[in-house]
C-alpha positions in Angstrom: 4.7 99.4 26.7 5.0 98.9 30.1 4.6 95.9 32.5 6.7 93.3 31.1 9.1 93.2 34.3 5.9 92.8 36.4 4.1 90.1 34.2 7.1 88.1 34.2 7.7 88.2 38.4 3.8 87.5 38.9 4.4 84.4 36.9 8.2 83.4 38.9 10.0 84.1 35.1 12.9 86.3 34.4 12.5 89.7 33.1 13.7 88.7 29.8 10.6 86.5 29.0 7.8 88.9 30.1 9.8 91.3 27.2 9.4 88.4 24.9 5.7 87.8 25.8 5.6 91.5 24.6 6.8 91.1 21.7 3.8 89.2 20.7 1.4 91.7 21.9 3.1 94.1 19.2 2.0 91.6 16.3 -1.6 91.3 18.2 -1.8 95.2 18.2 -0.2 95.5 14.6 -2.8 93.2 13.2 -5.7 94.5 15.3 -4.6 98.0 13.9 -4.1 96.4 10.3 -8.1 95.1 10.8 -9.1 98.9 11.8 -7.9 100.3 9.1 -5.5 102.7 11.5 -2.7 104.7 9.5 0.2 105.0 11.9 1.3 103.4 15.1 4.2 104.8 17.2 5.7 101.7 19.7 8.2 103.4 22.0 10.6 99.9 22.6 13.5 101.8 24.2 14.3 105.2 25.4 17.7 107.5 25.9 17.1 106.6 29.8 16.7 102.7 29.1 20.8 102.8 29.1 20.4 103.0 32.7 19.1 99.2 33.0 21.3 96.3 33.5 23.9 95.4 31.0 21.9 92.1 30.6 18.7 93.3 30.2 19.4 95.6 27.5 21.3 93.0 25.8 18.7 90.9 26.3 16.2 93.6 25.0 18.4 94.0 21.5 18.5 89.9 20.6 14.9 89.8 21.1 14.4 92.7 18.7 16.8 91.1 16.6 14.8 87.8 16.7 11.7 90.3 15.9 12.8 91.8 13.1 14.4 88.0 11.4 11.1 86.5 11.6 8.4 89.0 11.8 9.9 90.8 8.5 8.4 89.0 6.0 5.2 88.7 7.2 4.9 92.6 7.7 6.0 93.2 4.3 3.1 90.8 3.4 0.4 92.5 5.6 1.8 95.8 4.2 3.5 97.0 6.7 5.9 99.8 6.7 8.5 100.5 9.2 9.8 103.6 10.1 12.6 104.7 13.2 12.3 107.5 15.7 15.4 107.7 17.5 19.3 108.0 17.3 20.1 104.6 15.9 23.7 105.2 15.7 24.5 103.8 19.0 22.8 100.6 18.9 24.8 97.4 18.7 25.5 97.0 15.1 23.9 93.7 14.0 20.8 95.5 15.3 21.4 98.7 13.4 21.8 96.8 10.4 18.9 94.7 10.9 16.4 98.2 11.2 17.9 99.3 7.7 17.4 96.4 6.5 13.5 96.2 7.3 13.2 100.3 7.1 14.6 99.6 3.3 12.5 96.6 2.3 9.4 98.1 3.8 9.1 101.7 2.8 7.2 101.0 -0.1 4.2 99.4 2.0 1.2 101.5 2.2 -1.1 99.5 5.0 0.0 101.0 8.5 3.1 102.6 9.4 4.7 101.5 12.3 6.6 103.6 14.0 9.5 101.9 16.4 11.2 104.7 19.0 14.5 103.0 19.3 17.0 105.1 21.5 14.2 108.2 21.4 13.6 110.5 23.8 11.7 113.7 23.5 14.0 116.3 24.8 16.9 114.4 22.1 14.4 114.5 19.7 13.8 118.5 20.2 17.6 119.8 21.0 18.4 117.7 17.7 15.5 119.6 15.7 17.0 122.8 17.1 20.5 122.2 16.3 19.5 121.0 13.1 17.2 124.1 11.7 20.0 126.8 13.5 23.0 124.7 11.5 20.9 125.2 8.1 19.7 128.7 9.2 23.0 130.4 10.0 25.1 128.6 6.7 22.5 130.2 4.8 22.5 133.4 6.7 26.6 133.4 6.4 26.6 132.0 2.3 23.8 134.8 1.7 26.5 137.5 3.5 22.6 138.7 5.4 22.0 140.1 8.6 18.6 139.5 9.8 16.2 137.8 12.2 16.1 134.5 12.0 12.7 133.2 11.8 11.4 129.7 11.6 7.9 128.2 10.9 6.6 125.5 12.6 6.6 123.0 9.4 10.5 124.1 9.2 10.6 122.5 12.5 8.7 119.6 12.3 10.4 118.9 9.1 13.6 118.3 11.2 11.7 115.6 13.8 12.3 112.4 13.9 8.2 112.0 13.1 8.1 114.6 10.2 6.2 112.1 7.5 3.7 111.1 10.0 0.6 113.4 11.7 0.6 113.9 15.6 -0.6 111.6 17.8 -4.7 111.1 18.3 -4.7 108.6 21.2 -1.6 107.4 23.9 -2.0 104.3 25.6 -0.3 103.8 29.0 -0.3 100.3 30.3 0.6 98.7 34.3 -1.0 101.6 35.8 1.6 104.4 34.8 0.3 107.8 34.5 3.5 109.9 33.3 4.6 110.7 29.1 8.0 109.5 30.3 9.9 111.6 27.3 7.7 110.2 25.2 6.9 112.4 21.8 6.4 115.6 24.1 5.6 117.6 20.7 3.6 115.4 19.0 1.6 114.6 22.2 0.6 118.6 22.6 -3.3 117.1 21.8 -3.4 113.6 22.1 -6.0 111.9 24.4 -4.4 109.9 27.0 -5.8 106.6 28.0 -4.4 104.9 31.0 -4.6 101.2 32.3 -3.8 98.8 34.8 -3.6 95.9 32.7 0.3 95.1 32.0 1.4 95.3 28.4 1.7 91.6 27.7 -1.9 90.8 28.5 -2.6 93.9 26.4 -5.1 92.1 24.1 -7.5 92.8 21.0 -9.9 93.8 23.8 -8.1 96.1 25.6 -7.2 97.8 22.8 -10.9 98.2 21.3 -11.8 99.5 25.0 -8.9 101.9 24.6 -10.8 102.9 21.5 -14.0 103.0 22.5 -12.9 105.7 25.5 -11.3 107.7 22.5 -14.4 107.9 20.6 -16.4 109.3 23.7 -14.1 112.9 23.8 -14.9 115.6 22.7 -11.6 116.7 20.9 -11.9 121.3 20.8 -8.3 121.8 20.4 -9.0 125.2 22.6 -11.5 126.0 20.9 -15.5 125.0 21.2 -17.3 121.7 20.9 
């Protein structure tokens, strides 16, 4: 969700307000996506590289999700809303850890939309953890069984150890302020997605942006290798 920084200098505010401003555009897009009936919804709101900003910013970034999740909660619970968490949490300050349990607990039985927030995600994590994971189990059992063999593993064994493993791959990816990159961004998941790119910075990414973003979705034609 890019373009906050850029919204804010345009308009002479601090960085930290054109990340607020975006928090609204994720209840615009959650509602939108509530009204079109779309199942899941994957928000990346901060990567294994966003570590690398200033000490103030990312502070900054955590108290406004703080403030997101105090009073947007109970309103998503009522739209129906269920929250779910890509990403190693563990190293997230802990009012903020406990606040994402919180709403990941008091949500999971909503049946609306998913939303998916990528909290300390990257890609490349996300895979070298899914490896680790699936070798760990392989070789205990290998070792407990007293077997030497190949080891094999299916593809569901190792989507079963993503972060994303309840939720289908992604259709459509939406880049906004005129970045063209994945940026580490659900590399696997993203193997057939359409990609839609646009200028307009995320903040000022309206109910109208997003139905264009749509509409361009709806006009591929989606082969997966294959034929039309």
């Amino acid at each position: 969700m890019d373009g906050n920084g850029r919204w804010a200098q345009k308009k002479g505010l601090s960085r930290i307000e054109g990340h607020r401003k975006g928090t609204e555009a994720v209840i615009n897009l959650l509602d939108t996506s509530l009204k079109l009936k779309i199942p899941f919804i994957s928000l990346y709101a901060f990567s294994t590289e966003n570590w690398r900003r200033p000490k103030i910013e990312i502070t900054g970034l955590f108290n406004l999700l703080n403030e997101f999740i105090t009073n947007e909660l109970a309103d998503m619970k009522k739209k129906g809303v269920k929250i779910m968490v890509s990403g190693d949490i563990s190293k997230l300050p802990q009012k903020t850890k406990n606040l994402i349990i919180e709403a990941v607990d008091e949500t999971k039985k909503q049946k609306n939309i998913t939303a998916n927030l990528c909290l300390n995600y990257g890609a490349r994590d996300e895979i070298h953890r899914a490896c680790e994971t699936i070798l760990s189990q392989k070789l205990e059992k290998i070792s407990t069984l007293h077997i030497k063999k190949k080891i094999k593993i299916s593809e569901k064994e190792f989507r079963n150890c993503l972060y994303t493993k309840n939720i289908p791959d992604v259709d459509l990816l939406i880049r906004t302020a005129g970045e063209k990159r994945l940026s580490n961004f659900l590399l696997y998941q993203c193997a057939y997605a359409e990609f839609y790119f646009t200028d307009v910075t995320w903040p000022d990414f309206n109910e109208e942006e997003f139905y264009n973003s749509i509409i361009d979705f709806q006009s591929r034609t989606r082969k997966y290798g294959g034929l039309a």
